[in-house]
Structure formats: structure tokens, C-alpha cells
C-alpha positions as CSV (number, residue, x, y, z in Angstrom):
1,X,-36.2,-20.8,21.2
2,X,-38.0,-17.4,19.8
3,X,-37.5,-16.2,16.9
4,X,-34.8,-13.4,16.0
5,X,-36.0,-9.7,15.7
6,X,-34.1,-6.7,14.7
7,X,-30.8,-6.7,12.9
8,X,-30.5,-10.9,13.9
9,X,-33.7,-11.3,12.0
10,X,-32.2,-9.3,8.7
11,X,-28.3,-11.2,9.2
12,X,-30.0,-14.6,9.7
13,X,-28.7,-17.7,11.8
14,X,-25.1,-19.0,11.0
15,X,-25.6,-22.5,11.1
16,X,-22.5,-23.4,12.3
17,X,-22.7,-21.7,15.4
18,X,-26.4,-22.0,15.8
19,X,-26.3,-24.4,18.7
20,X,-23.1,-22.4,20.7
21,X,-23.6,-21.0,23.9
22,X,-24.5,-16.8,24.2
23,X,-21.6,-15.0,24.7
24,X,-19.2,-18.3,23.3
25,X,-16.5,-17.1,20.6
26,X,-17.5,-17.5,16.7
27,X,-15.1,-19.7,14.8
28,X,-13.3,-17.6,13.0
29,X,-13.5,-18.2,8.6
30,X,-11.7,-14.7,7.4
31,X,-8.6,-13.5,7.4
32,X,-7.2,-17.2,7.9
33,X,-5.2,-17.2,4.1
34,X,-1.2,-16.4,3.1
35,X,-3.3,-12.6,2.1
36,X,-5.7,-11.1,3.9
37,X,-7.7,-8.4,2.5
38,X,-7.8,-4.5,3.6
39,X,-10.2,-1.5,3.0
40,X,-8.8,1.7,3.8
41,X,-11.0,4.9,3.5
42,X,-10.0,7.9,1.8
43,X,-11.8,11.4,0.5
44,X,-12.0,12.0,-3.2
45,X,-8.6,14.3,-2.8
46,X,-6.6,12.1,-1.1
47,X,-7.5,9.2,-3.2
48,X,-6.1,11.2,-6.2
49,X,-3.0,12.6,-4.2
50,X,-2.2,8.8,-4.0
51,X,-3.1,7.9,-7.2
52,X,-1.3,10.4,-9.0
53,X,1.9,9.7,-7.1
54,X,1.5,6.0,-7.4
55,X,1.4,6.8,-11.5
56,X,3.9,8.9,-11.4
57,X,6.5,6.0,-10.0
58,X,5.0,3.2,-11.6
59,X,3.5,1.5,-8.6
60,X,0.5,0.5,-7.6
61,X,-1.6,2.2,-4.2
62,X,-0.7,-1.3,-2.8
63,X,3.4,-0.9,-3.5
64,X,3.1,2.5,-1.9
65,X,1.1,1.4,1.3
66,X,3.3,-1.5,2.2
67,X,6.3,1.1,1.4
68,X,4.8,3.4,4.1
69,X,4.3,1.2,6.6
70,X,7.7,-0.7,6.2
71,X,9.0,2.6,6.7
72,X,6.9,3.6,9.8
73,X,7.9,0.0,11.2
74,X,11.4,0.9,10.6
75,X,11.7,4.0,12.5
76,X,10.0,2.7,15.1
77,X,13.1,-0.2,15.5
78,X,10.8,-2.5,13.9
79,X,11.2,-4.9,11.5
80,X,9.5,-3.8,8.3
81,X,7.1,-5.4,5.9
């Protein structure tokens, strides 16, 4: 087998899935918990658009994103977070 070159030389080998087949699917090891974490982008402004409101009520960013997507769910006839 050669040796990696590129970005597969900087990531390493996984050594659980060092012997797999190309192309054959990566067990997965994230996102497998009761809470899976989520990063969501925002400019400087709308951070403190959201932060500001979020003081404002006494809730955190995460209490107002799950509010606005139970809500988007909703009107879609969906049931909500």
C-alpha cells in the first residue's frame, strides 16, 4: 500500500477503518447521543440582534432557536420541537 499524500497525509489513517474497502461507508461515531451538537454561522450583527433579544426575554440563543423552528415546523403542519 503507498503512502498517503495530500490532505490524507495531514488527517492521518483512522484505524478502525484502515482495512475497509475504497468507497465502503465509515462507521459512524458522532451525532449518535440523546444531544447532538450544532454550529450555526452568524455576522457580528446578527449575532447581537439575537443576543440582545435573547437578554431581553431571559432565554438563552438555544431557547430562542428551538422556539423558531418549533414554530416553522408548526406552520408547516408539522409536529414541533
Amino acid at each position: 500500500m503507498s503512502k498517503p499524500t495530500g490532505l490524507a497525509a495531514f488527517a492521518g489513517t483512522s484505524t478502525k477503518n484502515a482495512g475497509a474497502a475504497p468507497g465502503a461507508a465509515l462507521a459512524r461515531e458522532r451525532g449518535k447521543g440523546a444531544l447532538v451538537a450544532l454550529t450555526v454561522r452568524l455576522t457580528r450583527p446578527q449575532w447581537e440582534r439575537i443576543h440582545q433579544l435573547a437578554v431581553s426575554e431571559g432565554v438563552s440563543i438555544q431557547q430562542l432557536a428551538v422556539r423558531g423552528l418549533s414554530h416553522v415546523l408548526s406552520e408547516r403542519g408539522l409536529a414541533d420541537l
